[in-house]
C-alpha positions in Angstrom: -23.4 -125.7 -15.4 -21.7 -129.2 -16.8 -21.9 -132.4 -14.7 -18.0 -131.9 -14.3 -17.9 -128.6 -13.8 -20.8 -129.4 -10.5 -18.4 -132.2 -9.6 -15.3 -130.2 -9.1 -17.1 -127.8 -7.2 -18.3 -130.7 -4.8 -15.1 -131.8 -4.1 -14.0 -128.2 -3.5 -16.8 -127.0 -0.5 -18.3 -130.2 0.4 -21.7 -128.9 -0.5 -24.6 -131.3 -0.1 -27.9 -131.6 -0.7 -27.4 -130.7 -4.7 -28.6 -131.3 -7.7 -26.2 -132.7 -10.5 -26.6 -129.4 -12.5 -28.4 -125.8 -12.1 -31.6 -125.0 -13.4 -30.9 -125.0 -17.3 -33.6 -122.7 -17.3 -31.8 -119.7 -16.5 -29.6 -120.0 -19.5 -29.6 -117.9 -22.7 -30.3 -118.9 -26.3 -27.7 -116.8 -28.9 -29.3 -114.2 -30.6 -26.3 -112.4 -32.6 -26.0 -109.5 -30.4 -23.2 -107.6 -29.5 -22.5 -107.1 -24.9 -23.4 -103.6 -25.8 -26.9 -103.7 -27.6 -27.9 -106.6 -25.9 -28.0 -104.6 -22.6 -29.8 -101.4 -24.8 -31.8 -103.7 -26.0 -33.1 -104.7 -22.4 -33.6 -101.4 -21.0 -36.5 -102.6 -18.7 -34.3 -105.0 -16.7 -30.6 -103.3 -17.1 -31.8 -99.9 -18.0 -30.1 -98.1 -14.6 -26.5 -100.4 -15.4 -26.8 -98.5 -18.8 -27.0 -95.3 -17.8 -24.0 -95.8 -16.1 -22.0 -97.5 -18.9 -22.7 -94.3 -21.1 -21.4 -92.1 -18.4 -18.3 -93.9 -17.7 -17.7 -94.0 -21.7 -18.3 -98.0 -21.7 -21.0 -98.7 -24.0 -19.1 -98.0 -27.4 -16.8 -100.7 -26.1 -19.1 -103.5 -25.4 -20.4 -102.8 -29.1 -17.0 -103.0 -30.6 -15.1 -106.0 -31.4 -13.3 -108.1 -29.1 -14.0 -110.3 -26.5 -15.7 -109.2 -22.7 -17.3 -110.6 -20.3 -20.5 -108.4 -18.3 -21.9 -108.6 -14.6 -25.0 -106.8 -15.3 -26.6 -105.6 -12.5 -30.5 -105.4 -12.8 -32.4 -102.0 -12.4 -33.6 -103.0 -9.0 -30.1 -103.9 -7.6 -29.0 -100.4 -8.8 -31.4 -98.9 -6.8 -31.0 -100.9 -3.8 -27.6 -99.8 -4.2 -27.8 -96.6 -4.1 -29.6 -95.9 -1.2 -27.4 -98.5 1.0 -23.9 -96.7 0.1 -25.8 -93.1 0.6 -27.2 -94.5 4.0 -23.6 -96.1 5.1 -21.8 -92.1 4.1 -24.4 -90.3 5.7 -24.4 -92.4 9.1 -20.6 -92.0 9.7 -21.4 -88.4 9.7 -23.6 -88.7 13.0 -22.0 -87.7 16.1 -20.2 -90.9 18.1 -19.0 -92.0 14.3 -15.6 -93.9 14.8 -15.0 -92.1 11.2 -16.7 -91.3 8.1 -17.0 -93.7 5.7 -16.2 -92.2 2.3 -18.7 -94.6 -0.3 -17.8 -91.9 -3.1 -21.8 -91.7 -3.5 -23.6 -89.1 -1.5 -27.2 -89.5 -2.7 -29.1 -92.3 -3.8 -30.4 -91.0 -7.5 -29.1 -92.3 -10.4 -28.2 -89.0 -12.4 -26.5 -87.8 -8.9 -23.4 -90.1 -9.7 -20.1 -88.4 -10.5 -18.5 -89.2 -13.6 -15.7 -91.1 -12.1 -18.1 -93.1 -9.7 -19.6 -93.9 -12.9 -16.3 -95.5 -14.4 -15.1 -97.0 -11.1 -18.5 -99.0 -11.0 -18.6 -99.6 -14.8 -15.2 -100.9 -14.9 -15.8 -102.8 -11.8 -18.4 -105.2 -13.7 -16.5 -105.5 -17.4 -13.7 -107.7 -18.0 -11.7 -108.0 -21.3 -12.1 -111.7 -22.0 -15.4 -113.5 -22.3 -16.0 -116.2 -19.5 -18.9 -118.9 -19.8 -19.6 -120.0 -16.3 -18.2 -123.5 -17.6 -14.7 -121.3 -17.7 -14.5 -120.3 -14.0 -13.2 -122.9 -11.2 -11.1 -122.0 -8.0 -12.5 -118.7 -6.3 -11.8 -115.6 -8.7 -13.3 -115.1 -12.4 -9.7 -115.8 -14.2 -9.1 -112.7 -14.9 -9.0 -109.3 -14.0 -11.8 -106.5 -14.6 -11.1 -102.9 -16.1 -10.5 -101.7 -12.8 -7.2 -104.2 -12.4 -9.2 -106.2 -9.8 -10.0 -109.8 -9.4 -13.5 -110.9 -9.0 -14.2 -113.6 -6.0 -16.5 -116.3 -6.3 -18.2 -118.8 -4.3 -20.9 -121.3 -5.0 -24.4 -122.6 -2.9 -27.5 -123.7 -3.1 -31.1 -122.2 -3.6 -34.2 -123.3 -2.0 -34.7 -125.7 -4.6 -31.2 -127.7 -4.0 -29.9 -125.8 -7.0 -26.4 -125.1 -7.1 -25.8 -120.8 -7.8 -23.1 -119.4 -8.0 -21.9 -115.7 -6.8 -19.3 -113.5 -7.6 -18.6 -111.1 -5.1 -21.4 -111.8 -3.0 -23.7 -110.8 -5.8 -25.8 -114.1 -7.2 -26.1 -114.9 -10.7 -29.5 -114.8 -11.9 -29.1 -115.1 -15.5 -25.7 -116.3 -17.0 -24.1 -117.3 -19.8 -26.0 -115.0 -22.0 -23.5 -115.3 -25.1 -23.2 -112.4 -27.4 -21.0 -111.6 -30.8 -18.7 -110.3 -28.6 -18.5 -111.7 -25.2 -21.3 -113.0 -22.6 -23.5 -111.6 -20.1 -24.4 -112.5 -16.9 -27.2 -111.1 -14.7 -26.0 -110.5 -11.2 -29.0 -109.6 -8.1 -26.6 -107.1 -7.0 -23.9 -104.3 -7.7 -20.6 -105.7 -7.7 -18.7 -104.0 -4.3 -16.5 -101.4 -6.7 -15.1 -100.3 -3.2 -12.0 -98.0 -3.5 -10.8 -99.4 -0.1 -7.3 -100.1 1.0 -7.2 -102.6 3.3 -6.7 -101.4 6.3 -9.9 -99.2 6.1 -12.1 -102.2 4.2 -10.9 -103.8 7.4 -12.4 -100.8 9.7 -15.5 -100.8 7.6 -16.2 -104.4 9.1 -17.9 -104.1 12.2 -16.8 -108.1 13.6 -13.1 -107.0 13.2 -13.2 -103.5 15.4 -10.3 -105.1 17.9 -8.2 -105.8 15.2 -8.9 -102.5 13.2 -8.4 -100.9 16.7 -4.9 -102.1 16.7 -3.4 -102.0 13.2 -4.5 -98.1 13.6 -2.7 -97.7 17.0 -0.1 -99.3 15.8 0.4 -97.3 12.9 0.3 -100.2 10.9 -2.2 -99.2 8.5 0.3 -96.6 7.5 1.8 -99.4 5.9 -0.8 -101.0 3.9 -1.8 -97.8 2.1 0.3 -97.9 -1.3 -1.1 -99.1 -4.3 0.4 -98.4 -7.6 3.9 -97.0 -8.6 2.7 -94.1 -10.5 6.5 -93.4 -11.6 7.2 -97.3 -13.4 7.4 -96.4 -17.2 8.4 -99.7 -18.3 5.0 -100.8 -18.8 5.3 -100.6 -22.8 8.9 -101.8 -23.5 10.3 -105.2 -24.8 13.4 -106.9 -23.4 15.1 -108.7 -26.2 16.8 -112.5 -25.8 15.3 -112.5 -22.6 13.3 -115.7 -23.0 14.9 -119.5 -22.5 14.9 -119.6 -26.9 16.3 -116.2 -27.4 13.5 -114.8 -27.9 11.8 -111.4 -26.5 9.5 -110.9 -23.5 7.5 -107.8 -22.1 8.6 -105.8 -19.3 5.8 -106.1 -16.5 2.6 -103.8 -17.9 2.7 -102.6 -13.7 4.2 -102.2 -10.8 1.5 -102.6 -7.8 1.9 -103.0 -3.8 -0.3 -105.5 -2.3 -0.5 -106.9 1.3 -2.4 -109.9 2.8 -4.2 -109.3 6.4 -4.8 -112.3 8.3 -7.5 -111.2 11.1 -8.7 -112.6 14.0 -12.5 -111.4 14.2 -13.8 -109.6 17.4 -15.7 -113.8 18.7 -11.7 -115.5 18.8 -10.9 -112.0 21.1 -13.4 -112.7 23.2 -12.8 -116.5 23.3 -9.4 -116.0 25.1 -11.1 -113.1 27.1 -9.7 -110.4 24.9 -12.9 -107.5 24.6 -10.9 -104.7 23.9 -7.4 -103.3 23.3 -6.2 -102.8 26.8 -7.3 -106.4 27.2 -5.2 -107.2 23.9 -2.1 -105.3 24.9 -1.7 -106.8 28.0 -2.4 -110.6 26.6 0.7 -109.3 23.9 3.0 -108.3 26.8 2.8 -111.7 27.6 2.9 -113.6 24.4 6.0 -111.2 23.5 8.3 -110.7 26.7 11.2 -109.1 25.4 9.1 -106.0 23.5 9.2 -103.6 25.9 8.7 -100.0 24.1 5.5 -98.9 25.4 5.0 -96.9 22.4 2.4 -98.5 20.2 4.9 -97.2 17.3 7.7 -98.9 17.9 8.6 -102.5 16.4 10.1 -103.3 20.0 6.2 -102.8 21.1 4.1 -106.1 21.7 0.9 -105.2 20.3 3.3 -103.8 17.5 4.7 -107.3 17.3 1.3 -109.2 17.4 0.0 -107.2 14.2 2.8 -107.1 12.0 3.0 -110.6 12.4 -0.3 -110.8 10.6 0.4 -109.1 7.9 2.2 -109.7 4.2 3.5 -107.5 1.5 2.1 -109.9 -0.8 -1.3 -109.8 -2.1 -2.6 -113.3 -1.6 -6.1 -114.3 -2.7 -7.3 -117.7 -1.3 -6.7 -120.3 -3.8 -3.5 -119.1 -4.3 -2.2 -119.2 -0.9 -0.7 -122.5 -1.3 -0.9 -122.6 -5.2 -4.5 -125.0 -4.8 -6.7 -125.3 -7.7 -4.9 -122.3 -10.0 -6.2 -122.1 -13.3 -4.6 -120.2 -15.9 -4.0 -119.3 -19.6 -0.8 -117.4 -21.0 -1.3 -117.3 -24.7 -1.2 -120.7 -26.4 -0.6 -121.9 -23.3 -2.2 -123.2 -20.4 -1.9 -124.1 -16.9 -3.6 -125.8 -13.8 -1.6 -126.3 -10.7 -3.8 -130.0 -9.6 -1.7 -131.2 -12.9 1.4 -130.6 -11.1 1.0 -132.6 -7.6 0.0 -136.1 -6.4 -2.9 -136.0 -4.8 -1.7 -136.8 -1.6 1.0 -133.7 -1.7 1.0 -130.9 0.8 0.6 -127.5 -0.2 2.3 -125.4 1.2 4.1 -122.1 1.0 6.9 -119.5 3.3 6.3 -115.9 3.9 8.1 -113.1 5.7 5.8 -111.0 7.4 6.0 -107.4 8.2 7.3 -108.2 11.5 10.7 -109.7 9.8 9.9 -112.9 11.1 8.3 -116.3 9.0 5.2 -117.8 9.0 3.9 -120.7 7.2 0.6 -121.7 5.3 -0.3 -125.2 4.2 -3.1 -127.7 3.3 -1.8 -131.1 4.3 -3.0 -133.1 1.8 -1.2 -135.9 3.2 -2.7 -135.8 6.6 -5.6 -138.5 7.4 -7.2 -136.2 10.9 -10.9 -135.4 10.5 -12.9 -132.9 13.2 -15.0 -130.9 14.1 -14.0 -127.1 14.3 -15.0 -124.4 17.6 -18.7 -123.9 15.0 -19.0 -127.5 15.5 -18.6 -128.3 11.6 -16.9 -131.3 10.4 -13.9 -130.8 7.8 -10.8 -132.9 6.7 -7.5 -131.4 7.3 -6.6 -132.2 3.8 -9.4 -129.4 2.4 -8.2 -127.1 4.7 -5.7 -124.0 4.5 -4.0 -123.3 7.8 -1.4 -120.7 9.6 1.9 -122.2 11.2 0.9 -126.4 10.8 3.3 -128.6 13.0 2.6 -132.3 11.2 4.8 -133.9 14.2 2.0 -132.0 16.6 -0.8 -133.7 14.4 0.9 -136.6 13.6 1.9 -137.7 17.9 -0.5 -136.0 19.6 -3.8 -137.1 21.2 -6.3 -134.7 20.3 -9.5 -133.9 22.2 -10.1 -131.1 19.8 -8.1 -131.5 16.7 -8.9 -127.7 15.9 -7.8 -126.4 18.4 -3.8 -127.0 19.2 -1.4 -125.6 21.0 1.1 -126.5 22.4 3.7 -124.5 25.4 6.5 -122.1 24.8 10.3 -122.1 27.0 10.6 -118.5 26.2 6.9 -116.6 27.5 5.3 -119.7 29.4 2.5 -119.6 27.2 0.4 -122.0 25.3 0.6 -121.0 22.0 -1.6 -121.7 18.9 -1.0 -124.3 16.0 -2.6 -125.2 12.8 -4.2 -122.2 12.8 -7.6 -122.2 10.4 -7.9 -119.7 7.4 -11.7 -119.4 6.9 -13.0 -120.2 3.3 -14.5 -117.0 2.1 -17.7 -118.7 0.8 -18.5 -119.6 4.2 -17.6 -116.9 5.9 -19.7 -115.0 2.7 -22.6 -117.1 3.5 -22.7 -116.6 7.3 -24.2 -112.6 7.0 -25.4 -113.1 10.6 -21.8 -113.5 12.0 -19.6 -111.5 9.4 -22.0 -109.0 8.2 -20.7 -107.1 5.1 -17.5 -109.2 4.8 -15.5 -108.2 2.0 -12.6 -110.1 1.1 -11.0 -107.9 -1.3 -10.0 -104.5 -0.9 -8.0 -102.2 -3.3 -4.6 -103.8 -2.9 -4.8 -106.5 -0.7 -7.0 -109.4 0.4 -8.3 -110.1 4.1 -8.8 -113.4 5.6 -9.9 -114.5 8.7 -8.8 -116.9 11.1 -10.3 -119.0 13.7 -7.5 -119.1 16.8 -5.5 -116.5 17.6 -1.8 -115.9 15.8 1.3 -115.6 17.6 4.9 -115.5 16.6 6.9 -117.6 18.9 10.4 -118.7 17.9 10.8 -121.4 20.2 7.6 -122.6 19.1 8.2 -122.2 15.5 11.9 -123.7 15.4 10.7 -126.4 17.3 7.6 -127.8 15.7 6.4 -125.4 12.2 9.6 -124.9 10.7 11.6 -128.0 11.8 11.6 -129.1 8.5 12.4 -129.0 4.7 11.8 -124.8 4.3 11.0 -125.0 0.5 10.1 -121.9 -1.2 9.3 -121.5 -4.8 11.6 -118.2 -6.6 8.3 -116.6 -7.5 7.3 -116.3 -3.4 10.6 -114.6 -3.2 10.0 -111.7 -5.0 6.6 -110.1 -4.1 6.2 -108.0 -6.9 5.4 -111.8 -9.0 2.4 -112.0 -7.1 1.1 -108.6 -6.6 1.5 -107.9 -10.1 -0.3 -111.1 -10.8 2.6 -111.9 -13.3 2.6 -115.4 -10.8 -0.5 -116.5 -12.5 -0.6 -114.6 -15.5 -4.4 -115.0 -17.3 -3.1 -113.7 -20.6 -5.4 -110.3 -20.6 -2.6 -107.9 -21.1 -2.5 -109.3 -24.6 0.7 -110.2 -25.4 1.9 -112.6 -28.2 4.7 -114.1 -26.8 7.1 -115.3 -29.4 7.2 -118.8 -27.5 7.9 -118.7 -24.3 5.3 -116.6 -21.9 6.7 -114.8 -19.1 8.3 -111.2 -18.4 11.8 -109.4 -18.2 12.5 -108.0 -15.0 14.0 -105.0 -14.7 16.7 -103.9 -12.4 15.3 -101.8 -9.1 11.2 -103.9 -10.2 12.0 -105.4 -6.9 14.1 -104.6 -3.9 14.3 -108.1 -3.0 16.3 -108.5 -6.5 19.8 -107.4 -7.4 21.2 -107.0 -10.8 24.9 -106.5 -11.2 25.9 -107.3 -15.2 24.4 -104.9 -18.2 24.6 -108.0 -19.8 22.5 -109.8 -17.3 19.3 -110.7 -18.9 16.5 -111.9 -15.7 13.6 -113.1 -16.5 10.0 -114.9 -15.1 8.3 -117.5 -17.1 5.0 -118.2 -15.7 3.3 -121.2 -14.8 2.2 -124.0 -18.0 1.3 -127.2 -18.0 4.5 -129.1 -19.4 6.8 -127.5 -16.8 9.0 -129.8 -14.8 9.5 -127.3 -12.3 8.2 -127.3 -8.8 5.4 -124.9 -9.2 5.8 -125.1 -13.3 7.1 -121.6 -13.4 11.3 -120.8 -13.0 13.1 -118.2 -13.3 15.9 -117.7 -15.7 19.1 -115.3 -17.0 20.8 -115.4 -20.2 24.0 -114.1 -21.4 26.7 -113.0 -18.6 24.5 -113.1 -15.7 25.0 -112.1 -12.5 22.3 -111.6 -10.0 21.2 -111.6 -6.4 18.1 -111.8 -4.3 17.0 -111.8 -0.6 16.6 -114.5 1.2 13.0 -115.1 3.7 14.3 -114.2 7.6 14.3 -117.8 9.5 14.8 -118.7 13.2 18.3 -117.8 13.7 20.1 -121.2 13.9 22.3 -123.1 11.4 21.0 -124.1 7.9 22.2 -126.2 5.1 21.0 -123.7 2.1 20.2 -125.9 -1.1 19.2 -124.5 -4.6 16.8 -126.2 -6.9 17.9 -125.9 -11.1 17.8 -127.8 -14.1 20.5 -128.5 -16.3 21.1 -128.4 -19.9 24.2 -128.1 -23.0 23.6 -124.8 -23.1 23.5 -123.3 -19.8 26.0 -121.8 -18.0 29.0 -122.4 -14.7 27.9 -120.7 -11.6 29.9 -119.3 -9.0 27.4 -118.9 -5.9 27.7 -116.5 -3.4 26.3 -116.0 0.3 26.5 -112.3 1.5 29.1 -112.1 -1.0 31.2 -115.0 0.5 32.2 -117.1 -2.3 30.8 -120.9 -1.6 33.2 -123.4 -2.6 34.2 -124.0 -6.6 31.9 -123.1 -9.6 29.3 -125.9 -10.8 28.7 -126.7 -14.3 24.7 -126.5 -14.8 25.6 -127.7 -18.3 26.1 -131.5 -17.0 23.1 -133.8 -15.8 22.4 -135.5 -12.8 24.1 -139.1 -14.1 27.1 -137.8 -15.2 29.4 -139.2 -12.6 30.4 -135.9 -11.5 26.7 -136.0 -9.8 26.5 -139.7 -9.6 22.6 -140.0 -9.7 21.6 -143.8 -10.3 18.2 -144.4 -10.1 16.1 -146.3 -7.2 15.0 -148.9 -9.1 18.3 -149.8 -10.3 19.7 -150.2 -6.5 18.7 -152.6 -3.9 18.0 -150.5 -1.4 15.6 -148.3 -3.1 18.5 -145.6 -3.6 19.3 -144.9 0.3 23.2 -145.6 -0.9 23.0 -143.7 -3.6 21.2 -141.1 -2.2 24.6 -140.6 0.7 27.1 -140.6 -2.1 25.3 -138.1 -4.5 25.0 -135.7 -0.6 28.9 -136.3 -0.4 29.3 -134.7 -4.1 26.7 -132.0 -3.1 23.6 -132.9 -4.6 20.1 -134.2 -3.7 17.5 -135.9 -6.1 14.7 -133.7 -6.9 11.7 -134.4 -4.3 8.8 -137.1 -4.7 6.4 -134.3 -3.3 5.8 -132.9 -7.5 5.7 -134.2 -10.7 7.8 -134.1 -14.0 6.2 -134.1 -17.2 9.3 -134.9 -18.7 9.4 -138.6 -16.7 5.5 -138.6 -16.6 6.0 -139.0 -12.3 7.5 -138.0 -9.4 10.7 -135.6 -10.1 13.0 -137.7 -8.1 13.1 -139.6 -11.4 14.0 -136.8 -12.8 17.6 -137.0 -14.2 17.6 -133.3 -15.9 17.2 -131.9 -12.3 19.0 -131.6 -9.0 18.9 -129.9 -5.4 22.5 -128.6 -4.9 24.1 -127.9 -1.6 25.4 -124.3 -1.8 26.9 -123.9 1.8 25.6 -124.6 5.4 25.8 -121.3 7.1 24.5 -119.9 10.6 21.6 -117.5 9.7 20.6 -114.3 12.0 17.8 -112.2 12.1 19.6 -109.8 9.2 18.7 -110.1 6.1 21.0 -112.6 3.5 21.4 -112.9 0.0 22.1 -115.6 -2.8 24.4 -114.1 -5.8 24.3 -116.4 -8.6 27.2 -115.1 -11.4 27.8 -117.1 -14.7 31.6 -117.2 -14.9 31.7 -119.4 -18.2 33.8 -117.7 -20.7 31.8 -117.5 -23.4 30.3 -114.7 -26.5 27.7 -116.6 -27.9 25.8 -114.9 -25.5 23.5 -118.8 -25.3 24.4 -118.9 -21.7 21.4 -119.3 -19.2 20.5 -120.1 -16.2 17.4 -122.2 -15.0 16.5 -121.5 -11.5 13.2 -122.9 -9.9 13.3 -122.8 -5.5 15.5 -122.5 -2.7 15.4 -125.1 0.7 16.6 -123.6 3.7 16.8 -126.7 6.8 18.0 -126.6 9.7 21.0 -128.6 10.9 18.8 -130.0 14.2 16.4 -131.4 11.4 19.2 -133.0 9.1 20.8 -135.1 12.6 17.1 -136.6 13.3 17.0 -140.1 13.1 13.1 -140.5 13.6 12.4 -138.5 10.0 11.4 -141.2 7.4 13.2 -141.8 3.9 10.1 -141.0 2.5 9.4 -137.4 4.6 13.2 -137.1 3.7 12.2 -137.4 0.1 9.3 -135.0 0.1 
């Protein structure tokens, strides 16, 4: 692997101890073969891996043109495999089995397979683009395999100080093996092609029983079970003047379900002298007072409370949690989110949670604290992805342990956890002795553990985690982005976009989404380098538009609601709408920021840095962008931005129910050029807006 390559890797995990590149002896000189009769052509190292290919119907397509990329498994790992997934199926059929484990193999020779565990385990290790190890960063292989599921990968070293890298656990032996017609990799082990949804990948974990114990009690795992809308036939249509030049974008090729688990494994339990679930559900009658239903079923149930509140119906693999280290390609374009932020720049993202209720994940990249976690381990808050992180708890207080906070709740009495750690899945990968068998990705969802236990408690939250700017990017709005990876599109469906690259969205796609106009043309263009927008991707809607969607659930309490766009000639005058309560009179979106309507004047044209200005464009309505991203456009910050502003739709008190935004175009116009340009949505509370300790620069962010 390249010196840069090594390097980003090194600031990613910390590793050290390594070498500057690994071995280049493992590499493989082009010999003008095809994926296909390479691996025929090695039968005495990948002869099992072909037998399977020819099964599953695979081995005509990696010798026909295109472009793929192969995990090849080696004869030996095939074996080995085999015998492991017979031996797990046949010992949950002892007696005292908490279940049986369904593997989908029940014998460990080779011409035993079915013919569909043949495909499933084919397709598991072929993807339809060819990637040299030079093309994958973050912690999936950029795209997709035939089975519609993203690879993981993580990276060590050997005993030689080599860097290796694995992908699913499995290490690469051989790699970059480059053939007419993709590239080859030799991998010590089968790729996990587990069929698992994720509450049962969860059960199949033997350092998460408590917490498997009480999504099934709870009849939460009922919940996490769907996959794939078998009845979405849009997959193969075209939407036309649905892109921001008129042009036509795809419908989405899917519409999948996906859910995010964060889990506390059995050692945090025991920690707070939790060792099984009577001990849990009497710690959760605590935690959550007012849940009194002693059925387990019921949402007014504590335990019920405690799990739902760990769980998303997004699915959310680790990098993209807070949008860190994204890599991308959507045709001729391409994208990687470190472009798009200072350095310095928290990431962070807002999620509702199964339990209706808010929780927040960030890396604060801004923050300075270094520590040692309960292993003992040093790390740098900046590197590090947590649950529910209070900066004014890090920022003021005196920490003993700065990784492990909490702080006391009015409403239970309790202390309750902050700055909650989501392990890194290479280390939690490399630590067999602790996490046995730990499998990140399941079927439609991806499981992350955490290192303190998680607790929703609004007093807590209102008063330190989401006393703040709650800024939330359009695409973490509408779940069905993300789960049907349209978020980060990696441009293997195919498509030739006719110039921009995104997708139409359909009425009923999404229940958080409400289209009322025929004429309403909605649309998703993803993420590209270029972008001036927050997370470089926006939504948009052309022609008479006039749509809705749901707004996250927040601590109930009075926000001023604030919606991010950018302006243009051709766009359109927008009536908003708040639970279908008109807010005040139409805005023009066709005007920018210095027209004197607006009255932005930038700060280095005032002499008080634009604190004045800053007041009179709030009296009009309008906010400067934030400093916390950049704009291409103005090749900085987006405060200097002039094409884009925060507008102040309404302040409003906000309950637990859900509430929506309608946006409606009501310029009279046929040319039919009309569009809107919609990038995130700021929800802050009123108590935060009145604080006179909050910086101009956290004000700014």
């Amino acid at each position: 692997m390249k010196r840069q390559i090594l390097l980003s890797l090194l600031g990613l995990l910390c590793l050290t101890g390594c070498v500057e590149t690994i071995d280049t002896s493992n590499r493989y000189t082009f010999m003008g073969e095809t994926v296909g009769s390479f691996l025929e052509k090695n039968e005495d190292l990948y002869g099992d891996f072909n037998y399977i290919l020819d099964r599953a119907g695979l081995m005509s397509l990696l010798k026909a043109y295109g472009s793929y990329t192969c995990f090849a498994p080696t004869n030996e790992a095939v074996e080995r495999y085999l015998v492991q997934q017979d031996s797990i199926y046949r010992a949950s059929l002892l007696p005292g089995s908490r279940r049986v484990v369904w593997t989908g193999i029940t014998s460990p020779k080779l011409e035993d397979l079915t013919d569909s565990m043949c495909v499933v385990i084919g397709n598991t290790h072929v993807l339809p683009k060819g990637f040299l190890t030079t093309d994958m960063e973050g912690d999936v292989v950029p795209a997709m395999n035939l089975n519609d599921r993203f690879l993981t990968m993580s990276f060590g070293v050997d005993e030689d100080l080599h860097s290796v890298m694995y992908v699913n656990g499995a290490k690469l032996t051989i790699y970059d093996q480059e053939q007419e017609n993709g590239v080859v990799h030799t991998v010590a082990d089968v790729l996990n092609p587990s069929t698992n949804t994720v509450p049962t990948q969860i059960a199949e974990m033997p350092f998460l029983s408590i917490f498997s114990d009480a999504l099934a009690r709870t009849g939460l795992e009922d919940s996490l079970q769907l996959y794939k809308d078998e009845t979405y036939k849009d997959a193969d249509k075209w939407a036309s003047n649905a892109d921001m030049n008129g042009g036509k974008l795809p419908y989405p090729p899917n519409r999948y379900y996906g859910y995010t688990a964060f889990c506390e494994p059995d050692s945090v339990f025991h920690a707070n002298d939790i060792w099984n679930i009577d001990d849990l559900y009497a710690k959760c009658r605590q935690w959550y007072p007012n849940a009194t239903d002693p059925d387990f079923h019921s949402e007014n149930n504590a335990l019920w409370q405690f799990v739902a509140y760990h769980l998303l119906n997004y699915h959310l693999l680790y990098t993209r949690l807070v949008c860190y280290n994204i890599v991308g390609k959507a045709g001729s374009t391409s994208y990687k989110s470190e472009n798009h932020f200072p350095r310095t720049a928290d990431r962070y993202e807002h999620y509702e949670t199964l339990q209706g209720t808010m929780i927040k994940i960030m890396m604060p990249r801004s923050s300075e604290i270094v520590g040692t976690d309960q292993n003992g381990v040093m790390r740098d808050y900046r590197n590090t992805i947590f649950l529910n992180y209070s900066k004014e708890v890090s920022r003021n207080s005196v920490l003993v342990n700065p990784f492990d906070v909490t702080v006391p709740s009015r409403t239970s009495g309790q202390q309750i956890p902050l700055n909650i750690r989501i392990m890194d899945p290479s280390e939690v990968l490399a630590d067999t002795a602790r996490y046995p068998g730990f499998s990140q990705e399941a079927l439609n969802g991806s499981i992350h553990l955490i290192d303190h236990l998680l607790i929703y408690d609004e007093d807590v939250m209102a008063g330190y985690v989401l006393n703040s700017v709650i800024r939330i990017d359009y695409s973490a709005l509408v779940p069905e982005l993300t789960n049907n990876h349209l978020r980060f599109y990696d441009g293997t469906a195919g498509y030739t976009f006719v110039s921009d690259a995104g997708f139409f969205i359909p009425n009923g796609y999404s229940k958080y989404v409400k289209v009322f106009s025929d004429e309403c043309r909605l649309s998703y263009l993803v993420p590209r380098d270029g972008f001036d927008e927050y997370m470089a991707d926006l939504c948009i809607c052309k022609g008479q538009f006039d749509f809705a969607y749901r707004l996250p659930r927040v601590p109930p309490g009075t926000y001023e609601i604030r919606i991010s766009y950018i302006g243009g000639g051709d766009r359109g005058i927008v009536q908003f709408y708040v639970d279908n309560e008109i807010t005040g009179i139409p805005v023009d979106n066709r005007i920018y920021a210095d027209n004197p309507r607006i009255g932005y004047v930038a700060d280095n044209l005032t002499d008080d840095n634009g604190v004045a200005n800053d007041k009179q464009m709030k009296n009009r309505g309008y906010l400067k962008l934030p400093t916390g991203y950049y704009a291409p456009y103005v090749g900085g910050v987006a405060r200097k931005y002039t094409h884009g502003v925060r507008l102040v739709v309404t302040t409003k008190y906000l309950n637990r129910e859900p509430h929506w935004i309608r946006i409606k175009n009501v310029h009279d116009t046929d040319s039919g050029s009309d569009f809107y340009n919609h990038d995130f949505i700021e929800l802050v509370p009123v108590s935060w807006l009145r604080r006179e300790d909050v910086s101009v620069e956290e004000q700014r962010l």
